[in-house]
N, C-alpha and C positions, 0 to 999 in steps of 0.2 A: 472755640473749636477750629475757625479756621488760619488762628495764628498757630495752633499747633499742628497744622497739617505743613505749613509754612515752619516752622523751627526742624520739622522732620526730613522735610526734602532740603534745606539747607544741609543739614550734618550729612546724608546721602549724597549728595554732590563733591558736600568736601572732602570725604573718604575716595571716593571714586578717582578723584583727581590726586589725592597722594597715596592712591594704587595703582594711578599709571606714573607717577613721578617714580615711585621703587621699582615700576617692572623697567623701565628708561633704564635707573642705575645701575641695575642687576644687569643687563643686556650690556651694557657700555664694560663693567666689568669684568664680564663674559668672553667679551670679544679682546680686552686687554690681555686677560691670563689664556686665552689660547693663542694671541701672537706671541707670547712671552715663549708658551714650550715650542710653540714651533721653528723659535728663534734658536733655541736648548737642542732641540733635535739636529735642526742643521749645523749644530757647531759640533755637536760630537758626531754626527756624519762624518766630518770633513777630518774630527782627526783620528777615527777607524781609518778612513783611507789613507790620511798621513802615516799610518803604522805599517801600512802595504804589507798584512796581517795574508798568510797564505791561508788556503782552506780547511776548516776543521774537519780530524778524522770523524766516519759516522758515527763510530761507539763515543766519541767526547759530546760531541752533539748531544745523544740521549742523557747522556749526565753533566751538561756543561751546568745546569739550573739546581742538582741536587746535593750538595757537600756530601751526605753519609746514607747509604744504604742496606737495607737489613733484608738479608737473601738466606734459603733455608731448605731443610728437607725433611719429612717425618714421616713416617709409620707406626701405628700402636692398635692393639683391637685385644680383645678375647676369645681367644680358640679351645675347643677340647677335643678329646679322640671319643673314641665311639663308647669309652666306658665313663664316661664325662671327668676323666682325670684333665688336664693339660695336654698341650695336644703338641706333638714332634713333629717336627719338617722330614718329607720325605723326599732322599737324595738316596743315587747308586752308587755303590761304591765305585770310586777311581774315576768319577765325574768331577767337570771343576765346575758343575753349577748344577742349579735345581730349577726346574717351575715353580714359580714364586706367588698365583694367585691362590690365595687360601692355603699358600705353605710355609708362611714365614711366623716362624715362634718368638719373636724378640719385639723387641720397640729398638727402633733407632732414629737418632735425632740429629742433625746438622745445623747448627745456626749460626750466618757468614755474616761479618761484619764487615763493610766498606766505607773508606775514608778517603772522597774523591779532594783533590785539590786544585780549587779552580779559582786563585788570583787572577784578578783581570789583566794583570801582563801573560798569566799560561795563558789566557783565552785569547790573548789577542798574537801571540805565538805559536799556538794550534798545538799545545802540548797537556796532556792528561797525565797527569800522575797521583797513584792512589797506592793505599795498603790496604791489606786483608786480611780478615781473620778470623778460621771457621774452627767451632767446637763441636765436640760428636758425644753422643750421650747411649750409652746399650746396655739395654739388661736384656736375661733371656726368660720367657716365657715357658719353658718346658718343663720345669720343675715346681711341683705346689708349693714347695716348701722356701728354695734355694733362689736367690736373686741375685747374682751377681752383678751388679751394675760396675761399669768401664765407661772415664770419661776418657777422652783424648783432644790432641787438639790435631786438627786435620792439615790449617793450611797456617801458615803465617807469612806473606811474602808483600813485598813491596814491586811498584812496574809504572814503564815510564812510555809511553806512548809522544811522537811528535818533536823527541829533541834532537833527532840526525836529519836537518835540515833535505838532506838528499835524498832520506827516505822515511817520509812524513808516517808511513804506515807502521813500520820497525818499533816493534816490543822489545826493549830491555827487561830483564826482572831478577829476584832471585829472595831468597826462602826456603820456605816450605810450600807446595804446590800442588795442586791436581793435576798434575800436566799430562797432558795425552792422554787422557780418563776417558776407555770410551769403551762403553758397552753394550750389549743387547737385553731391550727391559724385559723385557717378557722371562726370562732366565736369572736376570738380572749377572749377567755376565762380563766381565772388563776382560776383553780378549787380547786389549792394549793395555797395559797402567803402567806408567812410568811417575805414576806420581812419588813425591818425595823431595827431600833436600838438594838445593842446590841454583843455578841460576844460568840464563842463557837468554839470546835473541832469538825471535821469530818475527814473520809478517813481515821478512823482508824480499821487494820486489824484484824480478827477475825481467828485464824486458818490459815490455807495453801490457802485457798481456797479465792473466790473474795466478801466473804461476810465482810463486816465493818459496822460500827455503826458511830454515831453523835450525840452530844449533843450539845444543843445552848439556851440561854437568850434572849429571844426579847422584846423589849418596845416599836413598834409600830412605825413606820415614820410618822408623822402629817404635812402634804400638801394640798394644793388644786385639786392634781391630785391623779385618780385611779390607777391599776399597768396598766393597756390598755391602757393611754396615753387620759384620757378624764375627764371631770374635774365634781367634787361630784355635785350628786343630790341638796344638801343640805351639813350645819356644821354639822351634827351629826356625828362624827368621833373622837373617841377620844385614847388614849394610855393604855396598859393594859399590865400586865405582860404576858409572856407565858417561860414555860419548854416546849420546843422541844425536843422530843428524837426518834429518827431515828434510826433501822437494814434493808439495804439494799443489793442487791448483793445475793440474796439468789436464789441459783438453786433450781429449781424444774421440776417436767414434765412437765409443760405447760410454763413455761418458767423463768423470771428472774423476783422473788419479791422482793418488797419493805412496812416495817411496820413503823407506823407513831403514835406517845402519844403526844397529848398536853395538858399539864394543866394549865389553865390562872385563872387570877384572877386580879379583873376590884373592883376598889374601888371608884367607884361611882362619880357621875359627876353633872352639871347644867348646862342647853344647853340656851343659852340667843341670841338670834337672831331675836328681831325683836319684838318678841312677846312675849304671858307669857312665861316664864321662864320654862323650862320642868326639872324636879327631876327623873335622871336615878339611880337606885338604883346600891348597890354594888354588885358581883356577882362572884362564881367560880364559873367551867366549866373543861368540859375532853370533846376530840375529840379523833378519833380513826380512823385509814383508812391503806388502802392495796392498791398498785399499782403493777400491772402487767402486764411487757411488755414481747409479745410472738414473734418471729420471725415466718412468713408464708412461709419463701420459696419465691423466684423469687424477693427481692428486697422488700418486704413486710411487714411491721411489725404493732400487734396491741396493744395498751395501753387498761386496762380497769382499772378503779377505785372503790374504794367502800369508803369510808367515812359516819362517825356520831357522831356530836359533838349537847353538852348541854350549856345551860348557857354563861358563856363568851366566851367561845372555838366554840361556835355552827355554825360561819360563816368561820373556817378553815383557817382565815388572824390572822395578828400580830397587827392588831388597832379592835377597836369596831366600828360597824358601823350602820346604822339607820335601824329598823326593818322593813321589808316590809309589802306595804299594808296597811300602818298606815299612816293617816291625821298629820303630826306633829302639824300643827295649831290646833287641836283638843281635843290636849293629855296635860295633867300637870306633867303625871308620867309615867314612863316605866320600869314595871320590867325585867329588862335582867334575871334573874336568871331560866324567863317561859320560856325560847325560845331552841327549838331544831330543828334541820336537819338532814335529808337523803340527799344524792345526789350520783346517780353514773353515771359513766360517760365511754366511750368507742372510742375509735379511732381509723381508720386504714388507715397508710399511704403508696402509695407507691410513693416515691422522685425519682427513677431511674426506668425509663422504658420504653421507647420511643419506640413506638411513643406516649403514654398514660400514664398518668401519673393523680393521686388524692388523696384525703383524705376525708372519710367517720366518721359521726360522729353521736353520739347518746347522749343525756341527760336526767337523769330524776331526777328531785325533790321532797321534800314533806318536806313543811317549815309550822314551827308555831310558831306565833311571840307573843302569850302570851295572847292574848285578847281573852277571853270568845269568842266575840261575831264573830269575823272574825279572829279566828286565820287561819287554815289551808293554803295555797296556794300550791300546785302542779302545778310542771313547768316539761313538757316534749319538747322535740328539737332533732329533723333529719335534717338533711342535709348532703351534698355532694358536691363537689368542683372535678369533674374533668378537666381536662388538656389534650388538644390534640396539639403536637407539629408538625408544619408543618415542620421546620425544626430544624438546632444548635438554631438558634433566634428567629423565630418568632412562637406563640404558640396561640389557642384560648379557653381562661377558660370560663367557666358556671358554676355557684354556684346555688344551688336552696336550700332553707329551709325553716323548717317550727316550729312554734311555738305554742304550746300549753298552757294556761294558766288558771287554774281557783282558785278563793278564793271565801270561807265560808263566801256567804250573801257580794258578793264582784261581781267587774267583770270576765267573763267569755268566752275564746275564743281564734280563731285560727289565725296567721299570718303568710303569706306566701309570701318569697321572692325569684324573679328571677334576676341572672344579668350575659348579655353576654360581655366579656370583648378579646378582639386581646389583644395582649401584645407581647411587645419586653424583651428576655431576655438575658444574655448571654450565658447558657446551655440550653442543652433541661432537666431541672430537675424539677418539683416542687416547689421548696424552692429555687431556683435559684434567686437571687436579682444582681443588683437591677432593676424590670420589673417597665417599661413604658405602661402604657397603656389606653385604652379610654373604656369607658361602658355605657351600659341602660341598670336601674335598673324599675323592676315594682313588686309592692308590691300593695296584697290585707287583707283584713281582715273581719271576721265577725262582724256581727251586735254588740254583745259583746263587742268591742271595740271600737264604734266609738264614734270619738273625742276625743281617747287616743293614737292613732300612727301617728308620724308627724302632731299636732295639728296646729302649726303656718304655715305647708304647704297645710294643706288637710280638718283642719277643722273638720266638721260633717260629711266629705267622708269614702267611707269603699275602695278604693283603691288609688294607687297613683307613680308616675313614677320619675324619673329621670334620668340626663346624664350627664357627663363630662368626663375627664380625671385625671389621677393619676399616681404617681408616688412612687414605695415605693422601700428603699433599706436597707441593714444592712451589718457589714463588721466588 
């Protein structure tokens, strides 16, 4: 017995001692391969600095580590109207938008491709260059039967950030583009869209300060869909040239402006659809507008607009599009070169502020489309989309708006829309995507209109309801 307590604590000792012999090795090891990277580190320290590499812009930074990106938009859900057919968006006539909570009858879909390029000579250059490339996907919802599905493609453009050494911020590009896309969600309104074909600089700097300029070439995107994701009244839509020139970035005491020059010019067209043949004459145009956005304080901010364009320029987009308030089947000829616009427009959103959160909005129009006899249409719109958060997710919107509309020896009158909507989100924020949620909408209208809002739902009625659920996200 007691030579085996002796053969145990020998083999015990001898383990012991070639377990501190390998933790020795390992340690010695240890300390070799971290002077080795540290030796690695300092040597490409030194020859980053040997490149005397200026500083990368902020947007390259966020993608200096990612080659391809997949960026996107959607909306889809199940709505019906009150006799549980399908259920119709309700819009007033000679408005150029609608209340969009619990009144969009479609699916639409964007899904954007990006192809950043980031060689380690760009990176150490401080130059970003990338392509893009967004598809759009819509069918409409308001019909049981009939599904039209429209694919398109929305952008295609290449852009080069960082190669005019003098001004490291300057955007080159050119393509197809969402350029200057900018709208009011609650409406889902592009009061601006110059999107479309074509290519130009921006983001370049003016003095010390954050003001810069832009110039751009547009020819107009030609599809079956609007920049809202819903597809043309009518063909009348066609390509036109436009000079864009943009000074933004400009401080002042009420806050942060932006000025806007478009000069287009539309060399005339022949619209064949169906019927007589309509002769759109040739036409130049100038538009002109100011954006200014002010910060409020407490998470707050408001946008207000002023625009007014002539002639081809007069609808503030990069395509020509069909005059309003005009019978097409009626017309043989249409001078563009009579038509002018006002429109201003004002927003105020707050995105952060729990438990409350919304966005308030105002429009006002005063359009004329050339015809002696029914030119004018004036278009006014209020509305409001607040947001009470019960909690991180779960939140209940109310949208209420209203619409004004009247045209010269035309129709005339008011639409007003409610919609209560629970929604799931993942913040308590506004703009928080992507929310799930269920609603009922009820829309009425005056006399003036009827048999012009939601027609294949409601008919010769002056109100009308619906419900479903919807889903919308972006990313």
């Amino acid at each position: 017995m007691r030579w085996t307590f002796a053969a145990v604590a020998v083999i015990a000792w001898t383990a012991q001692a070639e377990d501190a012999a390998l933790r020795e090795e390992f340690d010695a090891y240890r300390k070799a391969t971290e002077s080795r990277i540290g030796a690695l580190e300092a040597r490409l320290g030194e020859r980053v600095a040997e490149t005397n590499a200026p500083s990368l812009p902020e947007a390259f930074v966020e993608r200096a580590t990612l080659d391809f990106e997949f960026h996107g938009y959607f909306r889809a859900g199940l709505g019906v109207n009150g006799d549980g057919d399908a259920m119709e968006a309700f819009k007033a006539p000679g408005a150029e938008s609608k209340y969009r909570l619990g009144n969009e009858a479609e699916t639409y879909i964007e899904a954007a491709f990006q192809q950043n390029f980031t060689s380690p000579r760009l990176r150490a250059d401080g130059v970003d260059i990338f392509t893009k490339l967004t598809f759009a996907y819509f069918t409409p919802t308001v019909d049981n039967n009939d599904f039209n599905t429209t694919t398109s493609l929305r952008e295609a453009y290449a852009a080069a950030r960082g190669v005019w050494s003098a001004k490291k911020e300057a955007l080159f590009w050119a393509g197809n583009r969402f350029y200057e896309h900018l709208d009011i969600h609650i409406s889902d309104f592009f009061f601006r869209d110059m999107a479309g074909f074509g290519g130009g600089i921006e983001d370049v700097a003016l003095g010390e300060g954050d003001m810069k300029w832009a110039a751009a070439w547009l020819g107009g995107s030609i599809d079956q869909l609007s920049s809202s994701g819903t597809a043309y009244e009518n063909d009348y839509h066609f390509n036109k040239n436009t000079l864009d020139l943009r000074l933004y970035g400009i401080e002042t005491a009420a806050g942060r402006l932006a000025l806007v020059l478009d000069l287009a010019h539309f060399s005339g067209d022949t619209l064949v659809s169906g019927g007589t043949p309509i002769t759109i004459t040739d036409s130049s145009g100038w538009a002109a507008g100011a954006i200014l956005a002010t910060p409020l304080g407490g998470n707050r901010s408001n946008r207000f607009t002023a625009q007014y364009g002539e002639g081809a320029a007069d609808n503030f987009k990069a395509v020509i599009t069909a005059p309003k308030g005009i019978d097409l089947s009626t017309v043989t000829r249409i001078d563009t070169d009579g038509t002018r616009r006002l429109r201003l427009t004002d927003d105020i959103l707050l995105d952060e502020g729990e438990p409350l959160t919304y966005q308030l909005i105002g429009v006002y129009e005063r359009y004329d489309n050339g015809f002696s006899s029914m030119d004018t249409i004036d278009w006014a719109s209020l509305g409001a989309r607040p947001v009470y958060h019960l909690n991180t997710y779960f939140s209940l919107a109310l949208e209420a708006g209203a619409d004004y509309t009247r045209q010269k020896d035309g129709p005339e009158g008011t639409l007003g829309k409610l919609t209560f909507a629970p929604q799931i989100q993942p913040r308590a924020a506004f703009l928080a995507r992507p929310s799930i949620r269920a609603f009922v909408t009820y829309a009425a209208w005056t006399d003036g209109f009827e048999g012009l809002v939601a027609p294949v739902s409601y008919g010769n009625a002056r109100q009308g309801l619906s419900a479903g659920v919807q889903m919308e996200a972006w990313w």
